[in-house]
KOLGU-4560 file (N, C-alpha, C; in nm, 3 decimals, padded with zeros to 5 digits):
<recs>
<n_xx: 05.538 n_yy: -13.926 n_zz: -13.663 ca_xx: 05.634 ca_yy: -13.919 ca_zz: -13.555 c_xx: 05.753 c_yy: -13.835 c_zz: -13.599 mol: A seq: 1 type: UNK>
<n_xx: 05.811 n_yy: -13.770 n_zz: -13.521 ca_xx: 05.934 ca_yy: -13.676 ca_zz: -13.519 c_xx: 06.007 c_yy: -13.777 c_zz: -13.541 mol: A seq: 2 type: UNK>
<n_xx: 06.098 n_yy: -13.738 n_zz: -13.695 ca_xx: 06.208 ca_yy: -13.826 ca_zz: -13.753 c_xx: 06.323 c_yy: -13.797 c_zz: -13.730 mol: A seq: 3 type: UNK>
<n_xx: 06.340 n_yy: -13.713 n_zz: -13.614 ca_xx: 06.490 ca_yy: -13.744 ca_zz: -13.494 c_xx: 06.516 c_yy: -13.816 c_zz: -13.431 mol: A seq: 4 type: UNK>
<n_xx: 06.334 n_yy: -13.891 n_zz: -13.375 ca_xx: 06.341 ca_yy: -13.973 ca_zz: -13.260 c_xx: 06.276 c_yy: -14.119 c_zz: -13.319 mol: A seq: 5 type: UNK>
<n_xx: 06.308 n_yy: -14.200 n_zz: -13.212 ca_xx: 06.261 ca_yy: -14.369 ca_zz: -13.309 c_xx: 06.263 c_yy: -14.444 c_zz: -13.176 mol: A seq: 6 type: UNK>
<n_xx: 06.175 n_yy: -14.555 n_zz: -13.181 ca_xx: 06.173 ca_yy: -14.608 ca_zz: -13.048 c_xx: 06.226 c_yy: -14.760 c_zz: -13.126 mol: A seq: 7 type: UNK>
<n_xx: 06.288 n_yy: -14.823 n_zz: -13.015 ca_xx: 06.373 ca_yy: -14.901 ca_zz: -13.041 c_xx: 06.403 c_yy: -14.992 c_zz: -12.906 mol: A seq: 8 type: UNK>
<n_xx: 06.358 n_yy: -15.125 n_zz: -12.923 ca_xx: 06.378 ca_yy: -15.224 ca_zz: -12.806 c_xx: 06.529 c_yy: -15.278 c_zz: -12.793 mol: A seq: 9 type: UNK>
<n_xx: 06.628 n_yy: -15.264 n_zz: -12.867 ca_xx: 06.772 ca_yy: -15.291 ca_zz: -12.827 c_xx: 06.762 c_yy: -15.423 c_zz: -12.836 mol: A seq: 10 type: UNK>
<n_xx: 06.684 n_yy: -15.511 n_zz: -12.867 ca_xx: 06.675 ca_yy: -15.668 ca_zz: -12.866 c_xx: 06.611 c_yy: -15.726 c_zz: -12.749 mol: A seq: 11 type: UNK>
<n_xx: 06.555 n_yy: -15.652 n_zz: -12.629 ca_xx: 06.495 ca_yy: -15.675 ca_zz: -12.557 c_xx: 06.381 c_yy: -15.695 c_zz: -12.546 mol: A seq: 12 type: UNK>
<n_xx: 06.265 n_yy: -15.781 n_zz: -12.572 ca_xx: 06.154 ca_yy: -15.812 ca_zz: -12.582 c_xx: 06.048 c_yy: -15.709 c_zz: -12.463 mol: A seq: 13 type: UNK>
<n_xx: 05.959 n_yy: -15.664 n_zz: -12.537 ca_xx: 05.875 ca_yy: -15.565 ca_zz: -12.433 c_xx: 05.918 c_yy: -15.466 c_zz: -12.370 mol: A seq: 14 type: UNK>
<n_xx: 06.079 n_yy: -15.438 n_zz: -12.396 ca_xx: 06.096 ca_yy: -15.274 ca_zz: -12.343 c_xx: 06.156 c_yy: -15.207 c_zz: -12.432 mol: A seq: 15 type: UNK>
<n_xx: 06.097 n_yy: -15.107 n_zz: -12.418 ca_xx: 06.135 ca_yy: -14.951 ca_zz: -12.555 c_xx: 06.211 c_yy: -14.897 c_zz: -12.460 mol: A seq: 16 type: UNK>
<n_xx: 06.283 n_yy: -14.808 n_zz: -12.569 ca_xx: 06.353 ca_yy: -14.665 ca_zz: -12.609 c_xx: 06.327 c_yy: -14.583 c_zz: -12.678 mol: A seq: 17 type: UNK>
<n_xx: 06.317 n_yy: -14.481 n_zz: -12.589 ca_xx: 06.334 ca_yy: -14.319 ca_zz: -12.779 c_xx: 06.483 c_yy: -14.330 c_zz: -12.753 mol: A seq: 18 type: UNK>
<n_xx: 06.463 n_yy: -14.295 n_zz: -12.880 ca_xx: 06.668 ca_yy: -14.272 ca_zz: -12.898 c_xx: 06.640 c_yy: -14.185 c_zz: -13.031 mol: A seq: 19 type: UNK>
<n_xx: 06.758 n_yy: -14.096 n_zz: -13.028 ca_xx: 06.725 ca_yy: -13.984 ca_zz: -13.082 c_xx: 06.903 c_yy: -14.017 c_zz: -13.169 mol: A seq: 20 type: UNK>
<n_xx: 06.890 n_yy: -13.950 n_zz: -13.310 ca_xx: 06.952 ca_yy: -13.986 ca_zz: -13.423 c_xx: 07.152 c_yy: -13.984 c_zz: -13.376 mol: A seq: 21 type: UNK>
<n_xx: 07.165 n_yy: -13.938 n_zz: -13.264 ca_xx: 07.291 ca_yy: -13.953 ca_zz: -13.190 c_xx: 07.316 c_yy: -14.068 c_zz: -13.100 mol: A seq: 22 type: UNK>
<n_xx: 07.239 n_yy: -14.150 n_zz: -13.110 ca_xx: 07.230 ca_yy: -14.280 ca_zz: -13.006 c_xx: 07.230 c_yy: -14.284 c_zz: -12.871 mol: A seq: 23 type: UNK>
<n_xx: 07.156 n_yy: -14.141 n_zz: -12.814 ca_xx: 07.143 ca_yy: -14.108 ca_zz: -12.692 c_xx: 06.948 c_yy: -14.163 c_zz: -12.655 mol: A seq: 24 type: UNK>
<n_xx: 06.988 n_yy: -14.195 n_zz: -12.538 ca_xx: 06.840 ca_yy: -14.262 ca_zz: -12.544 c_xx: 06.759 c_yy: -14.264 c_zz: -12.393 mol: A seq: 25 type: UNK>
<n_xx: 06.641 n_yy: -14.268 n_zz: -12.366 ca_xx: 06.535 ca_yy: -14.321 ca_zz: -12.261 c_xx: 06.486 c_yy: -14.401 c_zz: -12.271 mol: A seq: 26 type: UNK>
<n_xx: 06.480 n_yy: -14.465 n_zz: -12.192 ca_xx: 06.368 ca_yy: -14.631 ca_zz: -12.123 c_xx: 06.262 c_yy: -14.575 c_zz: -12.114 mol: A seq: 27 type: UNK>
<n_xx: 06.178 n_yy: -14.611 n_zz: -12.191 ca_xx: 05.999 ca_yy: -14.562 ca_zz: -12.154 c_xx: 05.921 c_yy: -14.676 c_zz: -12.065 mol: A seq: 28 type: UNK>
<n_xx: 05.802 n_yy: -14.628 n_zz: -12.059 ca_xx: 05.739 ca_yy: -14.728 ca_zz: -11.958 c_xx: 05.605 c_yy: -14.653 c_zz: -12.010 mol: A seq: 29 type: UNK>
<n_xx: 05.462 n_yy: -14.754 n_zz: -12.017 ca_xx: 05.380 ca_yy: -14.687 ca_zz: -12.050 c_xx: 05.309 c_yy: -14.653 c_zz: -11.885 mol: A seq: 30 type: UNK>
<n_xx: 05.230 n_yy: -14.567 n_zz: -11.839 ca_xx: 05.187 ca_yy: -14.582 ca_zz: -11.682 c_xx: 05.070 c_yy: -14.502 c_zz: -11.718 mol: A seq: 31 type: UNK>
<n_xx: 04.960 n_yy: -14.611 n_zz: -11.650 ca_xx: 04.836 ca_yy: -14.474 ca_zz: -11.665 c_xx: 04.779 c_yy: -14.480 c_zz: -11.532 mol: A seq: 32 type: UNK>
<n_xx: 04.736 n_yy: -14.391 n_zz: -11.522 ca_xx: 04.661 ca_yy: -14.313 ca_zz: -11.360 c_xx: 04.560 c_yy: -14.292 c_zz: -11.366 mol: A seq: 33 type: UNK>
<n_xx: 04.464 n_yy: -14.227 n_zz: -11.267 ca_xx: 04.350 ca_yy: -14.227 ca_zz: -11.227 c_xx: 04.387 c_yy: -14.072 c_zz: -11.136 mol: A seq: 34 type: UNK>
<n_xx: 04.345 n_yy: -13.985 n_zz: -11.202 ca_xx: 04.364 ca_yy: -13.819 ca_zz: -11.126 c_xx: 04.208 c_yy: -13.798 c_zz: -11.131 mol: A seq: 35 type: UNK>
<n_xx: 04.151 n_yy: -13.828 n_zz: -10.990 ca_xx: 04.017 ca_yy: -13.790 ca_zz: -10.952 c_xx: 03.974 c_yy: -13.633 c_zz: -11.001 mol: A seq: 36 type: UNK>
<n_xx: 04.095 n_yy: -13.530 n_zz: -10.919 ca_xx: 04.087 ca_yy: -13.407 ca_zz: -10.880 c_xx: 04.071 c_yy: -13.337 c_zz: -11.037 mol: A seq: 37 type: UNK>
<n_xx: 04.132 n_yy: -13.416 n_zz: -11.169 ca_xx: 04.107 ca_yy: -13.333 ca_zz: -11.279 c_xx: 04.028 c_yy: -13.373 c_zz: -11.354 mol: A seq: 38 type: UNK>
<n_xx: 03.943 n_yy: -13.461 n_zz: -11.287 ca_xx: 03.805 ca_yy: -13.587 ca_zz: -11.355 c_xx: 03.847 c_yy: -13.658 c_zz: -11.458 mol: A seq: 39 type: UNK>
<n_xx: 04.006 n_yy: -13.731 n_zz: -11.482 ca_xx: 04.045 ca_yy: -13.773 ca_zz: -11.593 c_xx: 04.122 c_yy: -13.899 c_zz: -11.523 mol: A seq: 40 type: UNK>
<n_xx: 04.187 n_yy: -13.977 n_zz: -11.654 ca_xx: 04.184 ca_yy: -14.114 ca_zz: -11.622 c_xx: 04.328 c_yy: -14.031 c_zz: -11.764 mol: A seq: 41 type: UNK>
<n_xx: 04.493 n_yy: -14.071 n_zz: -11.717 ca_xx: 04.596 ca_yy: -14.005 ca_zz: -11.773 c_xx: 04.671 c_yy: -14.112 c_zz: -11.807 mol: A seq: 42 type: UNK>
<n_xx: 04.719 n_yy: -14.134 n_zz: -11.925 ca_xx: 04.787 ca_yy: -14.203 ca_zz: -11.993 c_xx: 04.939 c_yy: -14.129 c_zz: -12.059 mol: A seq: 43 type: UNK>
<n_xx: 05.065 n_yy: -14.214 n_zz: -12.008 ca_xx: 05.184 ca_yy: -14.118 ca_zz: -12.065 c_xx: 05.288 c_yy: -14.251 c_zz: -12.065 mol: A seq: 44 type: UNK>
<n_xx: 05.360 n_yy: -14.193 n_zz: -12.143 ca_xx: 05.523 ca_yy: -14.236 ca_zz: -12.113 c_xx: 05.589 c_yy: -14.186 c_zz: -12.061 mol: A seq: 45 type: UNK>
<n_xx: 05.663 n_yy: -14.275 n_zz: -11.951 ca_xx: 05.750 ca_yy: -14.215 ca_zz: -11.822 c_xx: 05.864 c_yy: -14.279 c_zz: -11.866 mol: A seq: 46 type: UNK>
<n_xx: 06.005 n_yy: -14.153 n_zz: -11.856 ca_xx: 06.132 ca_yy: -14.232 ca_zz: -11.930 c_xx: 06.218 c_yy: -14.209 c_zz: -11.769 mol: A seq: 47 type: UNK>
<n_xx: 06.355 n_yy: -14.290 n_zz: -11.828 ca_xx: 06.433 ca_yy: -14.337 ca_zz: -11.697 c_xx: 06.543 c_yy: -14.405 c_zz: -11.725 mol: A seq: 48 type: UNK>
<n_xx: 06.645 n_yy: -14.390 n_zz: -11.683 ca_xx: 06.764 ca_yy: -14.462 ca_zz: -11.711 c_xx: 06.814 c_yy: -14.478 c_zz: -11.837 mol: A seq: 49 type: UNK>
<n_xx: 06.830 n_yy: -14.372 n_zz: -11.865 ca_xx: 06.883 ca_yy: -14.376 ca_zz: -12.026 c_xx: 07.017 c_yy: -14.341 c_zz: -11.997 mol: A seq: 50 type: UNK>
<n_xx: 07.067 n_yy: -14.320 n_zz: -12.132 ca_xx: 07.262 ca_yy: -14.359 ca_zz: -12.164 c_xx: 07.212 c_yy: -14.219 c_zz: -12.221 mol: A seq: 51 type: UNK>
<n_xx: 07.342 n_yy: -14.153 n_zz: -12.230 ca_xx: 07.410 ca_yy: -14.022 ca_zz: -12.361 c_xx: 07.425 c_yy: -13.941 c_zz: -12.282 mol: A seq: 52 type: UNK>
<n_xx: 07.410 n_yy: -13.810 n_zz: -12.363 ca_xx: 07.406 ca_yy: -13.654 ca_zz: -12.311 c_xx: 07.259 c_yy: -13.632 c_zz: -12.216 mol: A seq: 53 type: UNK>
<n_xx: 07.352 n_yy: -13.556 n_zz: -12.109 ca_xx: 07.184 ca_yy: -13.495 ca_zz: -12.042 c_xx: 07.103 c_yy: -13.416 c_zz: -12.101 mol: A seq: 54 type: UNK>
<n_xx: 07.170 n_yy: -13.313 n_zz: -12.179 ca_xx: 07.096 ca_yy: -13.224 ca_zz: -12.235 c_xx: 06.992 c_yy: -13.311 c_zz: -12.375 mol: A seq: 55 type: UNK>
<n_xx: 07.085 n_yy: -13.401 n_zz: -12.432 ca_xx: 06.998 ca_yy: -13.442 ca_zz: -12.508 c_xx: 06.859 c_yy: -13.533 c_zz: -12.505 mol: A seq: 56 type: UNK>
<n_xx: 06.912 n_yy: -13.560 n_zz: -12.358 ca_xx: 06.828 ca_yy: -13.661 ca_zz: -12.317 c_xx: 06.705 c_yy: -13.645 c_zz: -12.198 mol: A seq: 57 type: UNK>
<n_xx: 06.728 n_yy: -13.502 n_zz: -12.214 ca_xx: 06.623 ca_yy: -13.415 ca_zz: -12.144 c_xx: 06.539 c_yy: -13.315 c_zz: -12.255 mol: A seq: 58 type: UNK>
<n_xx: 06.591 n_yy: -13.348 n_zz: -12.386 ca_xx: 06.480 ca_yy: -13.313 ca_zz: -12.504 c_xx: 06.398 c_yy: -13.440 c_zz: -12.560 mol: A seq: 59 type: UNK>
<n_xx: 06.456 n_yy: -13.555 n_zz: -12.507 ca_xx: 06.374 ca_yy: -13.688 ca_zz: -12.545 c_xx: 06.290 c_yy: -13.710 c_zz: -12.433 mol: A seq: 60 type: UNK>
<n_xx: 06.245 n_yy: -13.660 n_zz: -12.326 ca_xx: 06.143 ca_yy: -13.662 ca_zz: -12.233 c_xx: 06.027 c_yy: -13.540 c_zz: -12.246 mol: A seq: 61 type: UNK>
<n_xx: 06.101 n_yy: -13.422 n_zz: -12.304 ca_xx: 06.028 ca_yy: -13.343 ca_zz: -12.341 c_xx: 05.951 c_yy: -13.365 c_zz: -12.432 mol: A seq: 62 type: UNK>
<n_xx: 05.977 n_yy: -13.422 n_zz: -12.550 ca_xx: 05.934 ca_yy: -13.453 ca_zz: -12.663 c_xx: 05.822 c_yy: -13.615 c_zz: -12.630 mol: A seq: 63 type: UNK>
<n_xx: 05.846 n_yy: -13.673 n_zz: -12.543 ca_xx: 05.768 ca_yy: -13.764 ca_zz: -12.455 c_xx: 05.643 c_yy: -13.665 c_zz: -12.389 mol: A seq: 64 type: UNK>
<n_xx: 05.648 n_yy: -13.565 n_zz: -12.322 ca_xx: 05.550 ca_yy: -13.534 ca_zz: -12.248 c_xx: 05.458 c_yy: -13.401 c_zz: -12.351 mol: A seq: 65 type: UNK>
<n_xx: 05.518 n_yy: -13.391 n_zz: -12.478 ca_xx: 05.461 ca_yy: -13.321 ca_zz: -12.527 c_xx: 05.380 c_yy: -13.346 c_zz: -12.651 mol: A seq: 66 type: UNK>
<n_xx: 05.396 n_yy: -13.511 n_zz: -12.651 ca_xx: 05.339 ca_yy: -13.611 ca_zz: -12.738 c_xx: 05.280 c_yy: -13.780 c_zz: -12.701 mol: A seq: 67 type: UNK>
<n_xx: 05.332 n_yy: -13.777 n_zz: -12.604 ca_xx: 05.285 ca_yy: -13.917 ca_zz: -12.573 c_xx: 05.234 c_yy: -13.913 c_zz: -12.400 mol: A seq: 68 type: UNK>
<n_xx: 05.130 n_yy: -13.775 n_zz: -12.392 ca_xx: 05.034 ca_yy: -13.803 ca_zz: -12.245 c_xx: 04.918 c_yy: -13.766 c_zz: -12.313 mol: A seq: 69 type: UNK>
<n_xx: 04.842 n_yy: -13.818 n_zz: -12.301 ca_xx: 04.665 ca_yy: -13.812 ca_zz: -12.305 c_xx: 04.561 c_yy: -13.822 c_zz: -12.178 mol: A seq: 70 type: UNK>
<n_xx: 04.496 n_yy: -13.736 n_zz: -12.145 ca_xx: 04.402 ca_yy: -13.695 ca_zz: -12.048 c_xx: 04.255 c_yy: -13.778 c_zz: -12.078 mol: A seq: 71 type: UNK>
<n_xx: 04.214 n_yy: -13.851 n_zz: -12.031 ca_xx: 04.082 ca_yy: -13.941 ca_zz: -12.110 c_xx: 04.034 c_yy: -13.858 c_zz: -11.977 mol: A seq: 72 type: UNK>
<n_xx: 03.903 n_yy: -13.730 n_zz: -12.057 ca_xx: 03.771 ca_yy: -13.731 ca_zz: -11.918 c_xx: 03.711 c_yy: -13.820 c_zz: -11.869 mol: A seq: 73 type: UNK>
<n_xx: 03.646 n_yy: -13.830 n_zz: -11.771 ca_xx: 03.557 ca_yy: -13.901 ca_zz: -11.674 c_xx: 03.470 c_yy: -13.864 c_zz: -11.589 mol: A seq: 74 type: UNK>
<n_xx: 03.427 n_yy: -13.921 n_zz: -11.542 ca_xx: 03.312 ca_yy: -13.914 ca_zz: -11.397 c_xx: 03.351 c_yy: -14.012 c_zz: -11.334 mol: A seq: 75 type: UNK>
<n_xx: 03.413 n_yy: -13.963 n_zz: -11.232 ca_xx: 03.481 ca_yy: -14.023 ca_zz: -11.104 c_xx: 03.344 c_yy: -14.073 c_zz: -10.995 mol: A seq: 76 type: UNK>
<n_xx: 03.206 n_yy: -14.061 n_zz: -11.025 ca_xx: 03.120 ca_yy: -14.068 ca_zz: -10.913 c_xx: 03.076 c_yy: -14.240 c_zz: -10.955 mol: A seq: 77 type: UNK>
<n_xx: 03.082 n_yy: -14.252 n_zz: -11.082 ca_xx: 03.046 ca_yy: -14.398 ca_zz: -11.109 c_xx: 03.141 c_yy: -14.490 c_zz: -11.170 mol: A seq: 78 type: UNK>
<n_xx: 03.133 n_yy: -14.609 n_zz: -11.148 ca_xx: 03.238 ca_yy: -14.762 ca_zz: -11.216 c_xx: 03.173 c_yy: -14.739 c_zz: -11.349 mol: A seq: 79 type: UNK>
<n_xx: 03.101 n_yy: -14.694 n_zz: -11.425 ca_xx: 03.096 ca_yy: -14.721 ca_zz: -11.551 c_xx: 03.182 c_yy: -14.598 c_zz: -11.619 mol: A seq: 80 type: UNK>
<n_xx: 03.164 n_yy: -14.498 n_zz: -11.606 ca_xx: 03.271 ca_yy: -14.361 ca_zz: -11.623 c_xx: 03.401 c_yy: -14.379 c_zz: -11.611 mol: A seq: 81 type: UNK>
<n_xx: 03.486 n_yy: -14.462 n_zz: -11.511 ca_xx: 03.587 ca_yy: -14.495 ca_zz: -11.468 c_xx: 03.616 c_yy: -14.612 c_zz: -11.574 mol: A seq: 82 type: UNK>
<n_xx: 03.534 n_yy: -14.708 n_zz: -11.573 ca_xx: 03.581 ca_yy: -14.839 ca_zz: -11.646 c_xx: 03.606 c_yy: -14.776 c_zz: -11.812 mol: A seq: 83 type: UNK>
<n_xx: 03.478 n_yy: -14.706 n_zz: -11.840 ca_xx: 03.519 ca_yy: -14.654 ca_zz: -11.952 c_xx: 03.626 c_yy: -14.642 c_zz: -12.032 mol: A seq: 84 type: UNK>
<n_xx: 03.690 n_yy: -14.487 n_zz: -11.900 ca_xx: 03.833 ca_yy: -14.414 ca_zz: -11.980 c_xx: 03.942 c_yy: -14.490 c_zz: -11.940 mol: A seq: 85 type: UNK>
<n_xx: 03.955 n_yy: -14.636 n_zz: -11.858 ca_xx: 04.067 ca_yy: -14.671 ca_zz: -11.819 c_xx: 04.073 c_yy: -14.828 c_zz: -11.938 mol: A seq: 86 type: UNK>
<n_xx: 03.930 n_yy: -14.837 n_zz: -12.002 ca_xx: 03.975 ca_yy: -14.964 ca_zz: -12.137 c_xx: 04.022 c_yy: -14.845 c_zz: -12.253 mol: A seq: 87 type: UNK>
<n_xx: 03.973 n_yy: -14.716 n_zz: -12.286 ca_xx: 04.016 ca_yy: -14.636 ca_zz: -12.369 c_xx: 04.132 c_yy: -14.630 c_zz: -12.350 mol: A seq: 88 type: UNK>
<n_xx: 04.213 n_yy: -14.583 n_zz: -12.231 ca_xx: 04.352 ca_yy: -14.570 ca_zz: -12.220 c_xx: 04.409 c_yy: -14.676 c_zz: -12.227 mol: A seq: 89 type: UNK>
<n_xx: 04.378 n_yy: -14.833 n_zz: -12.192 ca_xx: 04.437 ca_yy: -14.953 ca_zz: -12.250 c_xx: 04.438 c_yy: -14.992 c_zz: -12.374 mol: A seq: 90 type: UNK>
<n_xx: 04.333 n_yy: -14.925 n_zz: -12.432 ca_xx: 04.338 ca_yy: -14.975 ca_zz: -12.556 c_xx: 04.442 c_yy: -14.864 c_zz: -12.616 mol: A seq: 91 type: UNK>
<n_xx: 04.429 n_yy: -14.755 n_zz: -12.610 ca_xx: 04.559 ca_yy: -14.678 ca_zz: -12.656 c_xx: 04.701 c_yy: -14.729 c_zz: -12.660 mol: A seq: 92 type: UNK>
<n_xx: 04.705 n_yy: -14.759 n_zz: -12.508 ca_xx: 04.840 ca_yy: -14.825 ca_zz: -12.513 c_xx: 04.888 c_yy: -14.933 c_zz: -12.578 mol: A seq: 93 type: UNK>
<n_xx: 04.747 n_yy: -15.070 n_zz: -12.571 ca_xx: 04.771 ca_yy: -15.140 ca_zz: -12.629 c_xx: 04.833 c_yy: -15.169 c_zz: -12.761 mol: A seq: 94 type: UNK>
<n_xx: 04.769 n_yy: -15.044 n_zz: -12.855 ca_xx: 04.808 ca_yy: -15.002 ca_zz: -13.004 c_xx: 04.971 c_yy: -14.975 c_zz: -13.003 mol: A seq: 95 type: UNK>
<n_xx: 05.016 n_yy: -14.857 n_zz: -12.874 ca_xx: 05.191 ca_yy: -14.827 ca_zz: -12.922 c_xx: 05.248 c_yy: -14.934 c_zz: -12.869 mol: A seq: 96 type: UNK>
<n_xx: 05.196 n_yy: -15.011 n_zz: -12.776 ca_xx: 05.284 ca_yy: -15.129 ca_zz: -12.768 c_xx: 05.307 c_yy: -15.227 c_zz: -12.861 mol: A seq: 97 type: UNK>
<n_xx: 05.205 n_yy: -15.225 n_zz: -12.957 ca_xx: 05.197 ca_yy: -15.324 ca_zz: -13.112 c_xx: 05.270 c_yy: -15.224 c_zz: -13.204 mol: A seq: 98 type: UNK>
<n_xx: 05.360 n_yy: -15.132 n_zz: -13.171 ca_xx: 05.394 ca_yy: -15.098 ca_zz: -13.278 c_xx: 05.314 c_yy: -14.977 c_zz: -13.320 mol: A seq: 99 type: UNK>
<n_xx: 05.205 n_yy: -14.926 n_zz: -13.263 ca_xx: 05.136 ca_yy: -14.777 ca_zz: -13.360 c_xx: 05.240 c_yy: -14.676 c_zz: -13.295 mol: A seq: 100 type: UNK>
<n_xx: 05.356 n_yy: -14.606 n_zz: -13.326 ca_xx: 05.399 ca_yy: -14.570 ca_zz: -13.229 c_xx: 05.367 c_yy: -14.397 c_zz: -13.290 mol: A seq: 101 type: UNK>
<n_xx: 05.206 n_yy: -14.336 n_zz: -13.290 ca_xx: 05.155 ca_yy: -14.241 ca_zz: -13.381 c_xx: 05.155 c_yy: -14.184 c_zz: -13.184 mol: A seq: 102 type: UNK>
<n_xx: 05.212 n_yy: -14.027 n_zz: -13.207 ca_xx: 05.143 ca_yy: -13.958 ca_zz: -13.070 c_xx: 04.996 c_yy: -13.989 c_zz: -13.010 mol: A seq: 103 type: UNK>
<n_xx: 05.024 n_yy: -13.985 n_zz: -12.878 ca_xx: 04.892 ca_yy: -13.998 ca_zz: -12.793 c_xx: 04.741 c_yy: -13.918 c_zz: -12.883 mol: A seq: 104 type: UNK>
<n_xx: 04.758 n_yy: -13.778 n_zz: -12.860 ca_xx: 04.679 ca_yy: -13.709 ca_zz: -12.907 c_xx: 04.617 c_yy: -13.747 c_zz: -13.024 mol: A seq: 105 type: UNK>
<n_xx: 04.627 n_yy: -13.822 n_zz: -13.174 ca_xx: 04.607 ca_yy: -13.802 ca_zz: -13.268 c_xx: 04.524 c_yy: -13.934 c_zz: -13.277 mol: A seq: 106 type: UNK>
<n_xx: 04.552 n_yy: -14.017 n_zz: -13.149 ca_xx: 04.459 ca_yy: -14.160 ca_zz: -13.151 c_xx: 04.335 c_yy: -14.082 c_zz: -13.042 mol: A seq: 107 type: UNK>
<n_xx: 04.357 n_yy: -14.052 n_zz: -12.962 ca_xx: 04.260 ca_yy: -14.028 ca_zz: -12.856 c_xx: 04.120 c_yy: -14.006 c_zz: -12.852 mol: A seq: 108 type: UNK>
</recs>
């Protein structure tokens, strides 16, 4: 993980932050989707309501979408294709929510 940025629950049980080494920060959320049209099943962190600088805090979303979205392929024509990539993408998440907090890509 990029050792500018650190995710950090503030004492709040079950919700993160990146916060970046100036104490400027985003609320993540993990959200995964179902995009028929690109035959994939998409897993990301969506940030929101954060404190600091904009500018800085529009390089901690960047650094979110350029490390923590993963595209799981599929076949959208059957429930077993679908069920598939959507326990893969739970189980992904499941891991950064325990703490693996290793980029999307490098588990996938």
């Amino acid at each position: 993980m990029n050792t500018e940025f650190k995710f950090d629950d503030f004492g709040f049980d079950g919700k993160l932050a990146i916060v970046d080494h100036s104490g400027n920060y985003e609320w993540i959320e993990p959200q995964i989707s179902s995009i028929p049209g690109e035959s994939c099943v998409r897993l990301e962190l969506v940030a929101g309501d954060g404190e600091g600088n904009d500018d800085a805090r529009e390089l901690l979303r960047e650094y979110l979408e350029q490390n923590y979205v993963v595209d799981i392929q599929c076949d959208f024509r059957g429930q077993a294709g679908i069920a598939r990539a959507v326990d893969e993408a739970v189980a992904i998440r499941d891991r950064y929510l325990a703490g693996n907090h290793v980029p999307f890509g490098e588990v996938a």
